[in-house]
C-alpha positions, 0 to 999 in steps of 0.5 A: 898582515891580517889588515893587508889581507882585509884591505885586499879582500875588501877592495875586490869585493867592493866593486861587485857588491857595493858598484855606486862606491866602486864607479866614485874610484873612476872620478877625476877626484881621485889619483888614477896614477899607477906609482902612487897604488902602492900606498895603498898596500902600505896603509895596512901597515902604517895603520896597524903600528899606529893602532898598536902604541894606541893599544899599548897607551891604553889597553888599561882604560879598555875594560871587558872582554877581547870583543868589547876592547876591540870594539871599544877601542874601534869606536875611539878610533871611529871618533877620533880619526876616521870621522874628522878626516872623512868630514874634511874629505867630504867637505872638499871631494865630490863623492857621495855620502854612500861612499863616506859612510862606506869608508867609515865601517870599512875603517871601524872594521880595521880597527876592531880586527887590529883590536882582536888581535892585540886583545888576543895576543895580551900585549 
């Protein structure tokens, strides 16, 4: 629910503090379609199961304290998710390097707070 919030929040803010990464989201690259807005609220979700068995896989291997398991395990995530699948969208979709690089912290973010609370919660 936190990452739904996160998702939420971010998207509202987005457009009045970073407007060259809002203005991308008008583009005839992007879906403008009102049945498919509801992935994006289901994304949180997906995101935070996939990120808890990650966890669960691997907690041992996090060592440190909750801040530096969680940005540890973002970093994984940065590397072996997020970077890939931003390359291949920005090798096929025309939307600047800003809005990559924007996409990448807002998913390294994700992670982190998903980090946090599982490292909190000692599951």
């Amino acid at each position: 629910m936190l990452l739904l919030l996160f998702a939420y929040i971010a998207l509202q803010v987005m457009p009045v503090l970073i407007p060259k990464v809002a203005e991308e989201y008008y583009s005839p690259a992007f879906v403008n379609d009102a049945s498919r807005n509801a992935l994006y609220f289901v994304h949180p979700f997906l995101l935070a199961f996939g990120l808890s068995w990650f966890w669960n896989r691997f907690k041992s291997q996090l060592k440190g304290k909750a801040w530096m398991q969680a940005a540890e395990m973002a970093l994984i995530y940065l590397l072996v998710a997020i970077v890939p699948s931003l390359l291949i969208t920005y090798s096929a979709i025309n939307v600047s390097l800003f809005t990559i690089l924007f996409w990448l912290l807002y998913g390294f973010f994700q992670a982190l707070i998903a980090g946090l609370i599982f490292s909190r919660m000692h599951v």
